[in-house]
C-alpha positions in Angstrom: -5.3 -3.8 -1.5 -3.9 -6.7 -3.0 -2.1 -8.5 -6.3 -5.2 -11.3 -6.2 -7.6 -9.3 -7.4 -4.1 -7.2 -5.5 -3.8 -4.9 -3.4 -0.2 -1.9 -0.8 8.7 1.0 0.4 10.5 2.4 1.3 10.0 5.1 3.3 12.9 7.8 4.0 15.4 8.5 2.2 17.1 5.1 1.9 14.3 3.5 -0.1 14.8 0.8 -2.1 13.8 1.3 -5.4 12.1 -2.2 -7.0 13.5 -3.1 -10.7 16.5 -1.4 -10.0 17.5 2.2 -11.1 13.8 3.5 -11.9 14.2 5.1 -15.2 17.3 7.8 -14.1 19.5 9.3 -16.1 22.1 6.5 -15.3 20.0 4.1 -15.1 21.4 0.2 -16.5 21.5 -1.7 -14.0 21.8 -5.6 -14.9 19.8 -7.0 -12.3 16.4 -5.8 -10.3 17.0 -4.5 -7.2 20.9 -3.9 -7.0 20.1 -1.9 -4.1 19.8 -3.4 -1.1 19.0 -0.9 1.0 15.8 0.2 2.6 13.0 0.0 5.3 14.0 -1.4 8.4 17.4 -1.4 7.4 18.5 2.3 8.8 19.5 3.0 12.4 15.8 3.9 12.8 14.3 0.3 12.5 11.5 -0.8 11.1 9.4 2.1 9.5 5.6 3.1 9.9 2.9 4.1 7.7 -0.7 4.8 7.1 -2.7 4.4 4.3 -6.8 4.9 2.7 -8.9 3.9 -0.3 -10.9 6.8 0.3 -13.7 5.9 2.1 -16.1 9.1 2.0 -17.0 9.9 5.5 -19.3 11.3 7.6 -20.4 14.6 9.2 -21.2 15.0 12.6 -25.1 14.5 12.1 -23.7 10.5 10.8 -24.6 12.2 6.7 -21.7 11.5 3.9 -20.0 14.3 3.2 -19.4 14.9 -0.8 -16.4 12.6 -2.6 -14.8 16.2 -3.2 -14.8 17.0 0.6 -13.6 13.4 1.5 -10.4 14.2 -1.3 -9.6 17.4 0.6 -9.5 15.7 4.0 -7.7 13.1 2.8 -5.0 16.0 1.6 -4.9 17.2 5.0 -4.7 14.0 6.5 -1.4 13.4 4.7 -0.4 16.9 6.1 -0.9 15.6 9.7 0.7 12.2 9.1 4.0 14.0 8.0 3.7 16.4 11.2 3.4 13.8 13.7 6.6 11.7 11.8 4.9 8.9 9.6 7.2 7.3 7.4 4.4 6.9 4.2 1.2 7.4 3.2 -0.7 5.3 0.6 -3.8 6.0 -1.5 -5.7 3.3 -3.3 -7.4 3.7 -6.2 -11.2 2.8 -6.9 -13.9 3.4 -9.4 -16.5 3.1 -7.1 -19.7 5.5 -4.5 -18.0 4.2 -1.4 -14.5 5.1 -2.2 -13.3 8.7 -3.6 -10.2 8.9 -5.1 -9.9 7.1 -8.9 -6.5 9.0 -9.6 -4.2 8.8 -6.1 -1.1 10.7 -8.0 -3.6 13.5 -8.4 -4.1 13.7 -4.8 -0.7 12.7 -3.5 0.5 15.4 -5.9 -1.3 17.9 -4.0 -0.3 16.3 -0.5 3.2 16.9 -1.7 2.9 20.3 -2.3 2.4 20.7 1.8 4.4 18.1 3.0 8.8 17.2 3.4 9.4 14.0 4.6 6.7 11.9 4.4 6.5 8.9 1.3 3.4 9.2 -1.2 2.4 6.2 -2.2 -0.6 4.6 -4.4 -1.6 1.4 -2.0 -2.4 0.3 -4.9 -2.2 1.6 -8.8 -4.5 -0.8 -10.7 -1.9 -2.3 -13.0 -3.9 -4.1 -15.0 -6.7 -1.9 -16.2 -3.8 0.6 -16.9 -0.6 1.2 -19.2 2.8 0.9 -17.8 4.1 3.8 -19.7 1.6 5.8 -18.4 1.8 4.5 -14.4 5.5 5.4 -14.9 5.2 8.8 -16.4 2.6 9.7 -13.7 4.8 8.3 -10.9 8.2 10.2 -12.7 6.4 13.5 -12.1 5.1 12.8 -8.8 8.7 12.0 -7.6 9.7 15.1 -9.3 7.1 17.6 -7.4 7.5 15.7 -4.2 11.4 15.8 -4.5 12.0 12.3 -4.7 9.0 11.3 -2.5 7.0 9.0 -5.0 6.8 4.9 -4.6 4.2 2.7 -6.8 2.0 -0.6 -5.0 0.8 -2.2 -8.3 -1.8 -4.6 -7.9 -4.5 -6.6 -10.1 -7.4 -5.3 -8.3 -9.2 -6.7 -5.6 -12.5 -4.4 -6.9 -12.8 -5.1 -10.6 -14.7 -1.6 -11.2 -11.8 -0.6 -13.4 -12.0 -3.0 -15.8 -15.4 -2.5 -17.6 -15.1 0.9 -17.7 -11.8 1.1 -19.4 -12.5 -1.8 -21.6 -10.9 -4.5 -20.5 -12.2 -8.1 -20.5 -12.4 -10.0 -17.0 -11.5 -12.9 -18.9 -7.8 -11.5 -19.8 -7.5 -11.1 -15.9 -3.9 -12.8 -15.5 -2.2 -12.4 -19.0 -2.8 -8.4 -18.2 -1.3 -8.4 -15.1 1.5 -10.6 -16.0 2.4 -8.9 -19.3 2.1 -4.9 -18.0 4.0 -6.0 -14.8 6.5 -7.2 -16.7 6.8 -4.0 -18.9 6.9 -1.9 -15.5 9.4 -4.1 -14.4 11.5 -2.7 -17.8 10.8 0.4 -17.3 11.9 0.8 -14.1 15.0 -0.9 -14.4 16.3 0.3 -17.9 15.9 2.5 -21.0 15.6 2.8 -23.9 12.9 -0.3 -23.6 12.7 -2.8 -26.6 9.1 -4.7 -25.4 6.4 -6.7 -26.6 3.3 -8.6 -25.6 -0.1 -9.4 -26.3 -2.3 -6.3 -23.8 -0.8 -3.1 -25.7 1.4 -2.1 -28.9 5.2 -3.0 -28.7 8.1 -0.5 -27.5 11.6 -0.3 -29.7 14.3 1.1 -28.3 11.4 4.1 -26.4 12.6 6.0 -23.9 10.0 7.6 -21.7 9.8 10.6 -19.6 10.4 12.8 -17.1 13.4 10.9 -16.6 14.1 10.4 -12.1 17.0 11.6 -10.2 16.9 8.5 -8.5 15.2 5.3 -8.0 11.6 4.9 -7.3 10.6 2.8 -5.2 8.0 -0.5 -6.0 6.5 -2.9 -5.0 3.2 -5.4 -5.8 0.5 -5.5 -3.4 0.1 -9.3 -2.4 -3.5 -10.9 -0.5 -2.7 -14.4 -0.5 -1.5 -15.9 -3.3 1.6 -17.8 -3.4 1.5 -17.2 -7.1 1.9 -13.4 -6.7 4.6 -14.0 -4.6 6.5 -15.7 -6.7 5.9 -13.2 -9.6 6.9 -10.3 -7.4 10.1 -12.2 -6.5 10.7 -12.7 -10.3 10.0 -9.1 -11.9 12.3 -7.5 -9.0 9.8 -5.7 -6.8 9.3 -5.3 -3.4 6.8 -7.1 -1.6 3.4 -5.6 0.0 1.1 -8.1 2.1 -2.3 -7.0 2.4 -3.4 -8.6 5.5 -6.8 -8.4 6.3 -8.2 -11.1 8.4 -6.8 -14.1 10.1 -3.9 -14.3 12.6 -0.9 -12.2 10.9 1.9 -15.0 11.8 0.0 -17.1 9.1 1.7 -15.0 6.5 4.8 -16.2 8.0 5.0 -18.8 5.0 4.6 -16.4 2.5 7.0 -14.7 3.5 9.7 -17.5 3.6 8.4 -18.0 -0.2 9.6 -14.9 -1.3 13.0 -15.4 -0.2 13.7 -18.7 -1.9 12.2 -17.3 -5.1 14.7 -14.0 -4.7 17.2 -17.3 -4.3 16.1 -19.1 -6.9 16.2 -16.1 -9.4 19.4 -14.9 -8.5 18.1 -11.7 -7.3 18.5 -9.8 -3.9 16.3 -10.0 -1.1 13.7 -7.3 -1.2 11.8 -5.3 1.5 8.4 -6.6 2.6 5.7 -4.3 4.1 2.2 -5.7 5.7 -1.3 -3.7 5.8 -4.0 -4.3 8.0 -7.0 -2.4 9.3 -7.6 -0.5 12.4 -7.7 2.5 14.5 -6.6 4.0 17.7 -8.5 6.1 20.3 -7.7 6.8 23.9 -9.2 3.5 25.3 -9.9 0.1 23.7 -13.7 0.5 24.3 -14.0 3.9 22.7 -12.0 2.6 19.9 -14.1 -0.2 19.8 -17.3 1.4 20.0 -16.0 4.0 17.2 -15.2 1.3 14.8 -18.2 -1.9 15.3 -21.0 -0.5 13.0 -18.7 0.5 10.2 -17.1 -2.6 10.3 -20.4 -4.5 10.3 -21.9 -2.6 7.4 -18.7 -2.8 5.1 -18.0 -6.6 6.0 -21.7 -7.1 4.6 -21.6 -5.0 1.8 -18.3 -6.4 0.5 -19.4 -9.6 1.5 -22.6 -9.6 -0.6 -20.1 -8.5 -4.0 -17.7 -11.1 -3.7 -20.1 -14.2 -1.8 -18.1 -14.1 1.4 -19.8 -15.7 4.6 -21.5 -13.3 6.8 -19.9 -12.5 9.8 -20.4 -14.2 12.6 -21.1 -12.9 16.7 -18.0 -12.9 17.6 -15.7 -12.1 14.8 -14.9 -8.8 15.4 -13.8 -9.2 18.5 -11.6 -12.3 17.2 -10.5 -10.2 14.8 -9.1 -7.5 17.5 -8.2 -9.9 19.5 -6.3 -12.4 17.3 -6.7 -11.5 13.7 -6.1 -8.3 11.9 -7.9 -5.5 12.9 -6.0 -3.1 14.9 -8.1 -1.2 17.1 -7.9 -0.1 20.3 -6.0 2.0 22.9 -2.4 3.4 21.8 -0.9 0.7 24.5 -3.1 -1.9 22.9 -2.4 -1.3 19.2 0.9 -1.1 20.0 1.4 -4.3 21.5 -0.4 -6.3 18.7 1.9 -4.6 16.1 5.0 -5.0 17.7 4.2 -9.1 17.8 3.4 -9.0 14.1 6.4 -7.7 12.8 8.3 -9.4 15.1 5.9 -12.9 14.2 6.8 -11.8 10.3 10.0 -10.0 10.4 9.1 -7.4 8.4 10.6 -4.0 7.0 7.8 -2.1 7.4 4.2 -1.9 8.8 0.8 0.1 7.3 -2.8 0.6 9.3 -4.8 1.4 7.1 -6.4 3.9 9.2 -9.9 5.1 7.2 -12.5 2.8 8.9 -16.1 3.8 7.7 -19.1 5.5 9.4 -16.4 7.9 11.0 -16.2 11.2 11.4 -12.9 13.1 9.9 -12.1 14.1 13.0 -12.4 10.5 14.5 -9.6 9.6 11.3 -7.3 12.6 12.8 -7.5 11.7 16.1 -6.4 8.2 15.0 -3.2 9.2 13.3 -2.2 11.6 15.7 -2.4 8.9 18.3 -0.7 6.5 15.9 2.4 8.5 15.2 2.7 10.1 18.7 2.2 7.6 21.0 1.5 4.2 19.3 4.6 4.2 17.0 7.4 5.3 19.8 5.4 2.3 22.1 6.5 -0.2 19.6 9.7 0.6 18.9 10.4 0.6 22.7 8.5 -2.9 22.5 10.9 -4.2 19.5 14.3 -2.8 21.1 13.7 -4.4 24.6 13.1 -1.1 26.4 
């Protein structure tokens, strides 16, 4: 999940919208952002969240279960992430065997017809193999069916799958994400829209619809690139870090970044969420245990498509240890994400809890743990207690 090739607010009801008033009724805002309210900046603190690509998992005899069956656990895992008091949920979407959902408004549509509180979320929407109008009239009527639930991660695409089959040329790679960013930027902010660029026909003076009742909430999924920062902190949006491996405090700088470029622009600060990995059992070495051969499989797999390095012996536990997988014991996982947001100082924090080679009920288990136990153990961490 990030804006580099990108991935995955606000949840609650004080989200931040991104460019401004989101396409309301009174929408007109002159700047992006004007609100600057939002995660981490209620009485409640810093806000929590889970979120998936998908993965299709497996039965209890260790066999995939179908990409339908995966879509409908998903649903219900949304159901339990709202019961045990999750702040959002985000979907990624793929084109791809290992990953089931290609359309996450579809299934967070169906999520919000069983759920209150909880945010719904795409973590992310590939922008750029997509049109703007169309991200923003999807999004429009998932806010409206969720009553006023909806938020949008727009990234570039860290899997490319989208791109050859809709038709669009790797080589256009930046120019699409820049332009159609841009546009959503517009759209969100103000209409009628007057637009026009190079990667789809112009817009005079277009409205587009279902207009919002409010603002909805956006951000760009970020995995490195100071670049995408700086674009993010230009177009108005809120700002997603898909951390993935490494030591979390070396994000620190990126962070920093996007706070002189809000300066620089003249814009106000935004609300920065972080994603990592992980999962929580009952101890560390179950969690461990639950998580290795997955994690091995997918790291090779992944690695083979884009040339990465194998992994090394020892770099999964480095990674638990130091870096950004968070697995383990409720007590453990709760420690290591109390020190990153306090390393990063950020409004909001994701696991992305869908580890593969797991059972659905090994995912459940994880959540519950994470919004019963793990998520009340850091806030006690982060207010002294």
């Amino acid at each position: 999940m990030t804006d580099n090739a990108e991935t995955t607010d606000t949840a609650g009801t004080n989200a931040t919208a991104g460019p401004a008033t989101a396409g309301t009724d009174t929408a007109g805002a002159d700047t992006a952002g004007a609100d600057t309210t939002g995660p981490g900046t209620t009485a409640g603190g810093v806000e929590f969240g889970v979120d998936t690509f998908g993965s299709v998992t497996v039965a209890g005899d260790g066999t995939p279960v179908t990409q339908a069956q995966a879509i409908r656990d998903l649903v219900d895992d949304v159901v339990l992430a709202d019961e045990v008091g999750l702040d959002f949920f985000g979907v990624g979407e793929h084109h791809r065997p290992d990953f089931a959902v290609s359309s996450p408004e579809m299934v967070l549509s169906a999520a919000a017809a069983r759920t209150t509180k909880i945010q719904l979320g795409s973590t992310v929407t590939v922008l750029s193999s997509d049109d703007p109008v169309r991200v923003y009239e999807r999004f429009a009527t998932l806010d409206a069916v969720s009553n006023g639930r909806a938020e949008i991660v727009a990234g570039r695409g860290s899997f490319i799958e989208s791109f050859p089959l809709f038709g669009y040329d790797l080589s256009d790679y930046e120019v699409l994400f820049e332009e159609k960013l841009e546009l959503l930027a517009e759209l969100l902010r103000d209409q009628p829209v007057t637009w026009q660029g190079t990667t789809r026909a112009p817009l005079s003076n277009q409205r587009v619809y279902p207009t919002t009742e409010k603002p909805i909430p956006a951000w760009v999924g970020v995995g490195g690139s100071p670049e995408s920062v700086v674009r993010t902190a230009k177009y108005g949006f809120n700002l997603f870090l898909a951390i993935i491996g490494g030591e979390p405090a070396r994000f620190a700088p990126y962070i920093d970044l996007f706070k002189r470029a809000q300066d620089e622009y003249g814009v106000p600060h935004r609300p920065v969420a972080v994603h990592s990995p992980g999962l929580v059992a009952e101890t560390d070495e179950a969690a461990r245990e639950l998580v290795y051969d997955g994690w091995l499989k997918s790291r090779k797999k992944i690695g083979r498509e884009r040339g990465w390095p194998p992994p090394q012996p020892g770099d999964f536990e480095a990674e638990i240890e130091t870096g950004s997988l968070y697995v383990g014991s409720p007590e453990t996982v709760a420690k290591k994400i109390a020190t990153t947001v306090r390393a990063l100082g950020v409004n909001r924090f994701d696991l992305k809890y869908d580890q593969s080679e797991v059972t659905h009920a090994v995912r459940q288990t994880s959540i519950g743990l994470y919004g019963e136990s793990v998520v009340p153990l850091v806030k006690d961490i982060l207010a002294g207690r």
